[in-house]
C-alpha positions as CSV (number, residue, x, y, z in Angstrom):
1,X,5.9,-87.6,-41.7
2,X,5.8,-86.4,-45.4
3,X,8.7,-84.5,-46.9
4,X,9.6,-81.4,-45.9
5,X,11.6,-78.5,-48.4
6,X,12.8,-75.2,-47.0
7,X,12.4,-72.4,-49.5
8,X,14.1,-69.4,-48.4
9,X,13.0,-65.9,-49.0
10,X,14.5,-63.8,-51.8
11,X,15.4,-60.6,-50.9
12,X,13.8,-58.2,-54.1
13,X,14.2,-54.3,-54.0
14,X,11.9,-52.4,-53.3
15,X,9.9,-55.2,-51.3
16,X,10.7,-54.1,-47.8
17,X,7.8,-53.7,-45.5
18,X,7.7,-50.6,-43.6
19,X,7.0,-51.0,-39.5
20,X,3.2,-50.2,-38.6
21,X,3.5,-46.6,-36.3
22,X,0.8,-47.1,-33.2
23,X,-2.0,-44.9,-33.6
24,X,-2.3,-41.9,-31.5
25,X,-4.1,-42.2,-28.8
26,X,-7.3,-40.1,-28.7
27,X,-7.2,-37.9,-25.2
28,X,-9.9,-36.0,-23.6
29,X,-9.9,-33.6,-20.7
30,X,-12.9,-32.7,-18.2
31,X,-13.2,-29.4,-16.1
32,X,-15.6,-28.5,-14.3
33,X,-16.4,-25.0,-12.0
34,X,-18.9,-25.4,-9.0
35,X,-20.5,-21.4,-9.4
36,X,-20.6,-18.6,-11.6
37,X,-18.7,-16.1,-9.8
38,X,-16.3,-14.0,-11.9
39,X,-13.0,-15.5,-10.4
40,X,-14.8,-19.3,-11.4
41,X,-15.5,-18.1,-14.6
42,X,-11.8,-17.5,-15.3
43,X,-10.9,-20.5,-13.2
44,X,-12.7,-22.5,-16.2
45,X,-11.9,-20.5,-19.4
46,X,-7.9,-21.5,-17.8
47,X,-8.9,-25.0,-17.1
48,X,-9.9,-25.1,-21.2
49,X,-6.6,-23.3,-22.6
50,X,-4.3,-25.8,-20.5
51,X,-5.8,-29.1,-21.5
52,X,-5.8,-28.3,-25.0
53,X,-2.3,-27.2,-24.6
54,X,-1.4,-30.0,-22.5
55,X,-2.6,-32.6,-24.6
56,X,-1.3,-31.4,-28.0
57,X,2.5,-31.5,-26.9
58,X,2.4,-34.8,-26.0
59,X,3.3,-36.3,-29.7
60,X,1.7,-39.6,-28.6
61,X,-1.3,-38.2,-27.7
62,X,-4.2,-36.8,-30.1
63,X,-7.0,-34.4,-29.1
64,X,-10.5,-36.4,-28.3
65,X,-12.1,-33.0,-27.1
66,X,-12.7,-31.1,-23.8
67,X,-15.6,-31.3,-22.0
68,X,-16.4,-28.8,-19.4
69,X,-19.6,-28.2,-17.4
70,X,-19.8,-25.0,-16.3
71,X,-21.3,-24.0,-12.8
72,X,-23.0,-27.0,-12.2
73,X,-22.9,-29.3,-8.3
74,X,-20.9,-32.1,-8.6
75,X,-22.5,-34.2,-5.9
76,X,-24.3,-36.2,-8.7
77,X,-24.0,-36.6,-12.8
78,X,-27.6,-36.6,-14.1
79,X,-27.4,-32.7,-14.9
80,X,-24.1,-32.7,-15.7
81,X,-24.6,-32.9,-19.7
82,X,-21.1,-32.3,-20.9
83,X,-19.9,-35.7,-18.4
84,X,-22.8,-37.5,-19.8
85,X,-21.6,-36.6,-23.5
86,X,-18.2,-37.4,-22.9
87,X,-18.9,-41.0,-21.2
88,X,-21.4,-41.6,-24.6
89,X,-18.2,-41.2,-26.6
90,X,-16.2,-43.2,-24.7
91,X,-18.7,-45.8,-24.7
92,X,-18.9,-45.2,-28.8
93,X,-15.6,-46.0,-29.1
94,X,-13.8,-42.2,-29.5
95,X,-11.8,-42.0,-26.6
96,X,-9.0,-43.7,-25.3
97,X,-8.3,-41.8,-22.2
98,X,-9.9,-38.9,-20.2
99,X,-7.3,-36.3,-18.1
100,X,-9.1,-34.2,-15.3
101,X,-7.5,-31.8,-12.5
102,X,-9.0,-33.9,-9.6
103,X,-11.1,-36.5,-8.1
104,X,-13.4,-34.0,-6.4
105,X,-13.5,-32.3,-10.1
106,X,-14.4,-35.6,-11.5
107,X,-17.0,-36.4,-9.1
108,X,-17.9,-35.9,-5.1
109,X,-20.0,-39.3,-4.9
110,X,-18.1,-42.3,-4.2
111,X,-20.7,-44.2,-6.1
112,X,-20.9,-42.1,-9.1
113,X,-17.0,-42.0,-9.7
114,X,-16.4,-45.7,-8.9
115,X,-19.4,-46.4,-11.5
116,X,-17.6,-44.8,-14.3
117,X,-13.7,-46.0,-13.2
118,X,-15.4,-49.4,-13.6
119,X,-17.7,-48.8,-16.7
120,X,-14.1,-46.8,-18.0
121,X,-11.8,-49.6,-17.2
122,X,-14.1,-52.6,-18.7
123,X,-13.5,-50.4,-22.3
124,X,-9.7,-49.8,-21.3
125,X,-9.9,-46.1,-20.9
126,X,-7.7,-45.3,-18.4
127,X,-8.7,-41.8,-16.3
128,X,-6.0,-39.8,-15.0
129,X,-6.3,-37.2,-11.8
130,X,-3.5,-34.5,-12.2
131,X,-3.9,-33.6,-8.9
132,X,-3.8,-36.8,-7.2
133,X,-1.1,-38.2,-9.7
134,X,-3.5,-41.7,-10.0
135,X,-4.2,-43.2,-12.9
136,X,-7.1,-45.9,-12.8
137,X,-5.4,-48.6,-14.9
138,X,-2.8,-49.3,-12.2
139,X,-2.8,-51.8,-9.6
140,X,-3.3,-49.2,-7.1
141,X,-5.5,-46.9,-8.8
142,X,-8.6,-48.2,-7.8
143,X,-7.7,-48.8,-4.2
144,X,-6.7,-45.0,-4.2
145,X,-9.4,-43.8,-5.8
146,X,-12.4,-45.6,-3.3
147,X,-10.2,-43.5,-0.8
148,X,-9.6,-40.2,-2.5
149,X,-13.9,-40.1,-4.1
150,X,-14.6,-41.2,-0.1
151,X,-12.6,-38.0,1.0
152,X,-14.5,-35.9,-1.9
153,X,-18.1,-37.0,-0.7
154,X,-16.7,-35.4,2.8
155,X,-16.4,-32.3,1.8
156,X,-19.3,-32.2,-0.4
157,X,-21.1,-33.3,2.9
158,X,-19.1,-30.4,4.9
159,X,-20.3,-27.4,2.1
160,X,-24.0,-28.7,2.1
161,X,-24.4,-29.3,6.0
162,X,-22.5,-25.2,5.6
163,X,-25.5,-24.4,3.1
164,X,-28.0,-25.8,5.4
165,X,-26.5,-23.4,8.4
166,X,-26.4,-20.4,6.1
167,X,-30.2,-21.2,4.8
168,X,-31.3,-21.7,8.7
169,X,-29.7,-17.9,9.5
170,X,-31.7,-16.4,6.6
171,X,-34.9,-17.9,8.4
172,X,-34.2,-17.0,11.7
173,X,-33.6,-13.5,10.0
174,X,-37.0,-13.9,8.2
175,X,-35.4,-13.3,4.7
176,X,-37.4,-15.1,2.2
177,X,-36.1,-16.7,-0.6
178,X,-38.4,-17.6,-3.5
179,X,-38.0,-18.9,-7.1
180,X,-39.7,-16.6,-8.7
181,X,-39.1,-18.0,-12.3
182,X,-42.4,-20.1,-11.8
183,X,-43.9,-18.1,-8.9
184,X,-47.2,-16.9,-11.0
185,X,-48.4,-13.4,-9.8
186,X,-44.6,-12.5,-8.8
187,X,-41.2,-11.3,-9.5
188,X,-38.2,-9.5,-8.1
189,X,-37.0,-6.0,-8.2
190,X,-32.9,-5.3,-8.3
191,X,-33.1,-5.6,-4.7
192,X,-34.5,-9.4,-4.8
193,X,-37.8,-8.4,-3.3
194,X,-40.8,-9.9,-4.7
195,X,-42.9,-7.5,-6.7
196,X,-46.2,-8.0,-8.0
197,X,-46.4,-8.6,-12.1
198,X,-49.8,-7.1,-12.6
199,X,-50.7,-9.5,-15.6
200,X,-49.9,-12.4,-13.9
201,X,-51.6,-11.3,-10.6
202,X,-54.8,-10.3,-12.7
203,X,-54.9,-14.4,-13.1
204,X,-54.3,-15.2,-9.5
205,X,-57.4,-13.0,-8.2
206,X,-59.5,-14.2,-11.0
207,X,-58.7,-17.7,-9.6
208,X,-59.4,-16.9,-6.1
209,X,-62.5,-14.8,-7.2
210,X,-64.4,-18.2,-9.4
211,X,-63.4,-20.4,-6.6
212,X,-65.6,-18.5,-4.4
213,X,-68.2,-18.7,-6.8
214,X,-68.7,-22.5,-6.4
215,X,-66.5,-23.2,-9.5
216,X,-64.5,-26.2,-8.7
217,X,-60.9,-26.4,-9.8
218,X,-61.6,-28.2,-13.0
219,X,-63.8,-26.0,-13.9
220,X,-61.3,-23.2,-13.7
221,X,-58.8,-25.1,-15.5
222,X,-61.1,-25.1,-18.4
223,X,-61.8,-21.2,-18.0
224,X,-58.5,-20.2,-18.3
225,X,-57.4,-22.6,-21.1
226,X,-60.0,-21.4,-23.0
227,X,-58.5,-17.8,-22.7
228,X,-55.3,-18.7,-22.9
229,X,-54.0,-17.7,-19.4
230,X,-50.6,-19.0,-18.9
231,X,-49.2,-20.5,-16.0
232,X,-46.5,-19.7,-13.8
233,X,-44.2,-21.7,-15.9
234,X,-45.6,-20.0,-19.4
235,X,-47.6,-23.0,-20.0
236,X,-51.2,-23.1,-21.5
237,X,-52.7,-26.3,-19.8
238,X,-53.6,-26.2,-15.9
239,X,-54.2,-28.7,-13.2
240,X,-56.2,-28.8,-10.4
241,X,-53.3,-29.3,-8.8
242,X,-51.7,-26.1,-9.9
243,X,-54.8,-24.2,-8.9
244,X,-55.2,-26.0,-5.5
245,X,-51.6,-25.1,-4.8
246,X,-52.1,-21.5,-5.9
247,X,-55.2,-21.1,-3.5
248,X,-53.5,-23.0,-0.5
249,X,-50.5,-20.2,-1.0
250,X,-49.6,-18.1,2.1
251,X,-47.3,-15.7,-0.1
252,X,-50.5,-14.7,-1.9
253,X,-51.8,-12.6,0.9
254,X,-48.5,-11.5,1.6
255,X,-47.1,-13.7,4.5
256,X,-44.4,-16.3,4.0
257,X,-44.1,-20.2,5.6
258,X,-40.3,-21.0,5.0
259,X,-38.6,-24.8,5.0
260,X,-41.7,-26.6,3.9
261,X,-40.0,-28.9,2.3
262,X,-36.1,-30.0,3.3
263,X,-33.2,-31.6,2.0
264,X,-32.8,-35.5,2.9
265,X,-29.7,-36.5,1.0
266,X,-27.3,-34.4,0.0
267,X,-26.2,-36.7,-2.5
268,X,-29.5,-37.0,-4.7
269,X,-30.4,-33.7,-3.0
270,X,-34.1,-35.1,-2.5
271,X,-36.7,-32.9,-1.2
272,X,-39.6,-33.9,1.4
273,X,-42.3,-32.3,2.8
274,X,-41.7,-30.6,6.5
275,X,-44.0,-32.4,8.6
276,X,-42.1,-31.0,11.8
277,X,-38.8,-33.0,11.1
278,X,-37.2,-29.6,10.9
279,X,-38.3,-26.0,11.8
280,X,-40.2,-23.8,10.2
281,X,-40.3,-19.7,10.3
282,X,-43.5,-17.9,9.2
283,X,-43.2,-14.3,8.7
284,X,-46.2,-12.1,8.1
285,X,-46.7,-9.6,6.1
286,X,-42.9,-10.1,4.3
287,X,-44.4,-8.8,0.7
288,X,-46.9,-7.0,-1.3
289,X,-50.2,-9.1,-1.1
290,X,-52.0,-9.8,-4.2
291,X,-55.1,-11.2,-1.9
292,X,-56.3,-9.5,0.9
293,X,-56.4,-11.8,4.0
294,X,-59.7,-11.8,4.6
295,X,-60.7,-13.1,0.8
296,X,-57.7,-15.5,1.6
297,X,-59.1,-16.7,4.9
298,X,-62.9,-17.3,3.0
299,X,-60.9,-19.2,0.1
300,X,-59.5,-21.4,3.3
301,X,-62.7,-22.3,4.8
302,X,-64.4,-22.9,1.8
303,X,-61.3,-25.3,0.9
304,X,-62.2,-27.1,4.5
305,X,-66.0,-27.1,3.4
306,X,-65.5,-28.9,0.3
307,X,-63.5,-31.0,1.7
308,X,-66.2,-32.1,4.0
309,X,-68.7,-32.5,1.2
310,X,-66.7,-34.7,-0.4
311,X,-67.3,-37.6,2.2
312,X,-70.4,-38.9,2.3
313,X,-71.9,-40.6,4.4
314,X,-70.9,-43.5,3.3
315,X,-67.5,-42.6,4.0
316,X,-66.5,-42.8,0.7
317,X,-64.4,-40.1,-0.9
318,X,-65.8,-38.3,-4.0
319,X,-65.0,-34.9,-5.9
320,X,-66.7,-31.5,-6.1
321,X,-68.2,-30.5,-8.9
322,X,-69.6,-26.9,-9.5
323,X,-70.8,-26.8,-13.0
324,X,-74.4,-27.0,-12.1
325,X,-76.1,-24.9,-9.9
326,X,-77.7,-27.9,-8.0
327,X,-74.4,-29.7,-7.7
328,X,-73.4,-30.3,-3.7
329,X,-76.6,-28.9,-2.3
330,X,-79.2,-31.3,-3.1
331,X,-79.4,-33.9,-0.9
332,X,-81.5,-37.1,0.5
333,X,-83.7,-37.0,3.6
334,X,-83.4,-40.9,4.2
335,X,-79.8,-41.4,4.3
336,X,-78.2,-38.4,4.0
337,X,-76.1,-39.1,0.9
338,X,-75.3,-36.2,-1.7
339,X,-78.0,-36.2,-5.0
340,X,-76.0,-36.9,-8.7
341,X,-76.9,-35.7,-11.4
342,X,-77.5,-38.6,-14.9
343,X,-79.2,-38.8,-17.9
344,X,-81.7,-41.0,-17.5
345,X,-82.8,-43.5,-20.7
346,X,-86.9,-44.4,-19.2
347,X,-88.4,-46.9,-21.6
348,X,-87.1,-44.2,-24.8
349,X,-87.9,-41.5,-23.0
350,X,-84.8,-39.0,-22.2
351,X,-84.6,-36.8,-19.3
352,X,-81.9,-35.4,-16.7
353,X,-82.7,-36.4,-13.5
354,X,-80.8,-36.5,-9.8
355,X,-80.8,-39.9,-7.8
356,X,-79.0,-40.7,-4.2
357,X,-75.7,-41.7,-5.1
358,X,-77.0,-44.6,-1.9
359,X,-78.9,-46.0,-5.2
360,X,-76.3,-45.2,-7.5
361,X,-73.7,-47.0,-6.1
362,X,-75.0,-49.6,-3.6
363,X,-72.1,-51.3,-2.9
364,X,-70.9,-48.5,-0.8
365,X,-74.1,-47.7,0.8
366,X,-74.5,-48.6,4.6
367,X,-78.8,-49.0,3.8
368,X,-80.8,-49.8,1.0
369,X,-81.5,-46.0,0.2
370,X,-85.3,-46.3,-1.3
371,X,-85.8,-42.1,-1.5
372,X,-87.0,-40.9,-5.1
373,X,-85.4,-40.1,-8.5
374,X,-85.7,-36.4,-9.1
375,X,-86.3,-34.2,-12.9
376,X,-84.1,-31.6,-13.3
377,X,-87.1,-29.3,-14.1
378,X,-89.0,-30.3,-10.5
379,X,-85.9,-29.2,-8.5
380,X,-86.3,-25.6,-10.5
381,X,-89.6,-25.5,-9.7
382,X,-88.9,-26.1,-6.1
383,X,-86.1,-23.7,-6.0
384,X,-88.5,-21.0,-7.3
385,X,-91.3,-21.1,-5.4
386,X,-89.3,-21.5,-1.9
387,X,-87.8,-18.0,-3.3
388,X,-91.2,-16.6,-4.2
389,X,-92.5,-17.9,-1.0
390,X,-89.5,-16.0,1.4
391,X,-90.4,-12.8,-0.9
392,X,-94.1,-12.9,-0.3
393,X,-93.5,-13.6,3.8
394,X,-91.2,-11.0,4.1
395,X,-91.6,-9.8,7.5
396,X,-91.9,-12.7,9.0
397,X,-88.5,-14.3,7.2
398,X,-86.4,-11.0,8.0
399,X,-87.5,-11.4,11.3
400,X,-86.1,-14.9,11.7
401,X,-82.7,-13.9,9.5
402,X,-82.1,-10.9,12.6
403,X,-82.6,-13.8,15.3
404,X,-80.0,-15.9,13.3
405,X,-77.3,-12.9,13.3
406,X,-77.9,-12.3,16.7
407,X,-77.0,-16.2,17.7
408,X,-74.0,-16.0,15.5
409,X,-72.6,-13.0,17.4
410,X,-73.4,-14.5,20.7
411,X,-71.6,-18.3,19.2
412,X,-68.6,-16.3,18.8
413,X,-65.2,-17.5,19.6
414,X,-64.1,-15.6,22.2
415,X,-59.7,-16.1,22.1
416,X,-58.8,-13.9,19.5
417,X,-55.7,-14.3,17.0
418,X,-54.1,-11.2,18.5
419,X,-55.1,-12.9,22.1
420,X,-53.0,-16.2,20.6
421,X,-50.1,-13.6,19.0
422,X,-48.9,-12.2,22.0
423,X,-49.3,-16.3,23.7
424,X,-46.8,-17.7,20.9
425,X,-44.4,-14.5,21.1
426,X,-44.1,-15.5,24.9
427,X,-43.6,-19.1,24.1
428,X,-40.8,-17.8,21.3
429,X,-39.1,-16.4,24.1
430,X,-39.3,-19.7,26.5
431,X,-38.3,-22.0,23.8
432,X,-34.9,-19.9,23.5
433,X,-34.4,-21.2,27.0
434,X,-35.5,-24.4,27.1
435,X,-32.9,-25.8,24.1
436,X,-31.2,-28.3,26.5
437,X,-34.1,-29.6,28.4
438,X,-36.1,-31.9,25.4
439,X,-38.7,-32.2,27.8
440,X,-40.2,-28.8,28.3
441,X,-38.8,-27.6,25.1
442,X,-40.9,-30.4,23.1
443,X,-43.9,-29.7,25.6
444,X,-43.8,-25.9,24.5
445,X,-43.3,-26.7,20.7
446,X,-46.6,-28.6,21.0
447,X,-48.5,-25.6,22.3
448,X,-47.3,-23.4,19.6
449,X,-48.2,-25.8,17.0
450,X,-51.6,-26.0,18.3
451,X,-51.8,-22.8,19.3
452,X,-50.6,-21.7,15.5
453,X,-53.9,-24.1,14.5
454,X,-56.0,-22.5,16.8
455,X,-55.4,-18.9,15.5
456,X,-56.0,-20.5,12.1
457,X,-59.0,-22.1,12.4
458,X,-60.0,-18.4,14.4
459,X,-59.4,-16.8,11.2
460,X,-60.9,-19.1,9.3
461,X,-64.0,-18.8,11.8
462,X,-64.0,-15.5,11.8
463,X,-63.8,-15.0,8.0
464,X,-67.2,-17.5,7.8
465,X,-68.9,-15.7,10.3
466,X,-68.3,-12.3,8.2
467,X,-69.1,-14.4,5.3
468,X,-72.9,-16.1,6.7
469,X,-73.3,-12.2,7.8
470,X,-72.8,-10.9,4.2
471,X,-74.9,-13.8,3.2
472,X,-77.5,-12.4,5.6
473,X,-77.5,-9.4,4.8
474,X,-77.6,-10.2,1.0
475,X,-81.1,-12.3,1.1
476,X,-82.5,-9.4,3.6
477,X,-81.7,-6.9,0.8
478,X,-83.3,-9.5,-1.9
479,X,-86.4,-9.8,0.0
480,X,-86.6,-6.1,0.5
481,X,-86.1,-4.8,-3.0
482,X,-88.1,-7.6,-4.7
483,X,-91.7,-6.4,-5.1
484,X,-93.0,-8.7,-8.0
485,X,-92.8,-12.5,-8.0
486,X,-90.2,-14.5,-10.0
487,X,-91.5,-16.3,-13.0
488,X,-88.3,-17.8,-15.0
489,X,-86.4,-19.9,-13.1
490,X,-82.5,-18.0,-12.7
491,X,-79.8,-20.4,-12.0
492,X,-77.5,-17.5,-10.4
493,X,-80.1,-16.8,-7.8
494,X,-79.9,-20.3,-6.6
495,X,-76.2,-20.1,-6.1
496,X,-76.5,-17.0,-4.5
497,X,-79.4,-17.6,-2.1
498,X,-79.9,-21.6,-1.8
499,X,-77.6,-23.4,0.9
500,X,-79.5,-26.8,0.3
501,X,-82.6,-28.7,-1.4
502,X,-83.6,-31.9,1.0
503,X,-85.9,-34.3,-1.0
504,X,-88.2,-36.3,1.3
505,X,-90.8,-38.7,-0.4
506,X,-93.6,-36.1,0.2
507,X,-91.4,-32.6,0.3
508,X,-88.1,-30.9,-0.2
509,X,-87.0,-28.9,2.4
510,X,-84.6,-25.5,0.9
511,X,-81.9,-24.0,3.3
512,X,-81.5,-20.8,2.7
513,X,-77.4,-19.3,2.9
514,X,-79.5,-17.3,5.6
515,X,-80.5,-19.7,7.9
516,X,-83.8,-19.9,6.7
517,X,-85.8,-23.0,5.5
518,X,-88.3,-23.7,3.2
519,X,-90.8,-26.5,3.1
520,X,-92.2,-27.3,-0.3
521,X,-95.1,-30.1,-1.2
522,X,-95.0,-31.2,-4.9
């Protein structure tokens, strides 16, 4: 080993080194209040003043911020956007320690807070519960903690199963509780009680009113973006799901269908749709209607009509359209599949035609569909003379429209809804009684949900039976007052008059909305 000389230090004034003083260490405090009630509301101006008092007198300590979320659940952290902040700086590097009154302050789901006492710890930041004297960076603090968030998530369960019993009382009362902020057509008085906003409900009848037009719900879409109705939420663009939802609405002709949907989880407080997992309460006539029940009922029907339409026969699901007057209603004689409506390119030559979708798409057809291609122009033609033809015939066609209203009178249903009322207000009464034997009690439950489908699908009968009579009574006018033949063809008689066009390879065949028909040789 080489040579080794010790050189000692000198000691020179003014060369002392001063010690190092440990940084402060950066504290944050989080409060939070559960409601917005006036005593909560001082409850979290107080839980403000004292961290920020409580954290400047300690000299060791330096203020990182408080971060309070005010009236806001605690059963999860995704809305919670002062926590979220707070955890960002802590993550950034700005925080050495968080202080909060409690565990059940911090967080009621065991997962949540164990997810950040981990993510917190990894960084060493230490959290520290006042309440529960723990802090997370001792040897016990996580043990405690999995304890105390477990006790937390208890009691969060306890107040939401509590919320659940109060909601299921306000039902059984028939008090109806709607968010109103989105609700388009409504709002509430001082009293909570909906009340009709006339603009808004101005939109809502017009949507009702071009459905039963034959408009289909694109189609109204597109009418009321272009003049720039707003939605229930203040938007300008519309869905079809939107207006399918709006039509489909009870609360429209003043009835309400409460617990549709219900809570599954308290914890992520995930919705469902009720499909009989958990009561429901209807209560009629709760509100001012914007629809009157019987435009309500038609809307209904012609919902279950399209529906039908939209399976062909191939089984295949496909989607109404309403933008053309021939859309829906033309049809093939040989299979029985809807007509579509293309551009056709022949050799150069263009041209709108309509061909069986059997031909369009034979993949999906269950025969080789050989019926004709169709112009545009020879389905107007058709459509006018069958008109012309009921017009000149007169007596003979009014005579066969009054034999049709007389068969739809005698086809009547004969149980009535108030027949079915006063059933399911008896079987109300014998459920009450039945609560402890699950055997009757589910027995009677089934005859009030079909007897609730029953007085339905009456009303819905009933309103297409007024409907095919207005109908009748419509083309019996037409005929009557029209004393000169049609020579333009007008696309809104054929919505109003023509149920169906039937192409054949040597005829059509028109269905009047009457009853009627029509054969036509081209």
């Amino acid at each position: 080993m080489g040579k080794v000389t010790f050189i000692p230090a000198r000691r020179q004034v003014g060369n002392n080194i001063k010690k190092q003083e440990k940084p402060k260490l950066r504290v944050a405090a989080y409060c939070r209040v559960s409601t917005d009630s006036d005593e909560q509301e001082t409850s979290y101006e107080t839980q403000v003043s004292h961290y920020k008092e409580y954290i400047q007198k300690n000299p060791e300590w330096q203020l990182a911020g408080v971060f309070a979320d005010d009236g806001i659940s605690g059963t999860n952290t995704k809305k919670r956007d002062e926590f979220n902040r707070m955890i960002n700086e802590c993550m950034a590097g700005n925080i050495d320690m968080i202080i909060t009154k409690s565990i059940s302050r911090f967080a009621r789901n065991t997962l949540d807070c164990l997810k950040y006492v981990r993510q917190l710890k990894n960084k060493n930041i230490p959290i520290y519960f006042e309440k529960e004297s723990i802090n997370t960076m001792d040897a016990k603090g996580e043990v405690l903690i999995t304890i105390m968030a477990s006790l937390a998530q208890q009691e969060s369960q306890s107040l939401s199963q509590n919320v659940k019993l109060g909601l299921q009382y306000r039902y059984q009362q028939g008090k109806v509780m709607v968010n109103h902020n989105h609700f388009l057509g409504y709002t509430k008085d001082e009293n909570g009680n909906l009340v009709i906003d006339p603009v808004q409900a101005e939109v809502v009848k017009r949507i009702y009113r071009e459905y039963l037009e034959g408009y289909s719900m694109k189609k109204i879409c597109q009418h009321l973006e272009a003049d720039g109705a707003l939605t229930g939420a203040g938007n300008t663009k519309w869905y079809d799901s939107t207006i399918n939802k709006i039509l489909r609405n009870e609360k429209y002709m003043g009835d309400a269908l409460l617990q549709k949907t219900y809570t599954t989880d308290f914890l992520t407080k995930k919705r469902v749709k009720n499909t009989g997992i958990v009561p429901q309460y209807y209560v009629e006539n709760n509100h001012e209607a914007i629809i009157p029940k019987d435009i309500f009922m038609q809307v209904q029907a012609e919902l279950a009509r399209r529906r039908n339409v939209r399976t062909g026969k191939s089984g295949k699901k496909r989607c109404f359209s309403g933008n053309n007057c021939f859309s829906q209603i033309v049809c093939c004689g040989h299979c029985g599949e809807l007509y579509r409506r293309i551009h056709w390119n022949n050799h150069g030559k263009k041209s709108i035609v309509w061909r069986c979708i059997s031909r369009l798409e034979p993949s999906f057809a269950k025969e080789n569909c050989t019926n004709r291609t169709v112009h545009e122009e020879t389905l107007k033609e058709i459509s006018l003379k069958a008109i012309n033809q009921i017009c000149n015939d007169s007596d003979s066609f009014i005579n066969q429209i009054q034999e049709n209203v007389a068969k739809a009178i005698v086809n009547a249903d004969s149980l009535s809804p108030e027949v079915i009322d006063k059933r399911l207000e008896e079987l109300q009464k014998e459920l009450i009684h039945k609560v402890n034997n699950k055997q009757e009690y589910d027995a009677i439950a089934d005859e009030i949900f079909r007897l609730r489908d029953q007085k339905q699908q009456s009303l819905m009968d009933a309103e297409t039976q007024k409907k095919n009579l207005r109908r009748v009574k419509d083309i019996q006018d037409f005929i009557k007052d029209q004393s000169t033949e049609i020579t333009e063809f007008d696309e809104s008689l054929v919505r109003r008059l023509v149920e169906s066009i039937t192409v054949f390879n040597d005829h059509f065949t028109v269905e009047f909305k009457s009853g009627i028909k029509v054969d036509i040789n081209d």
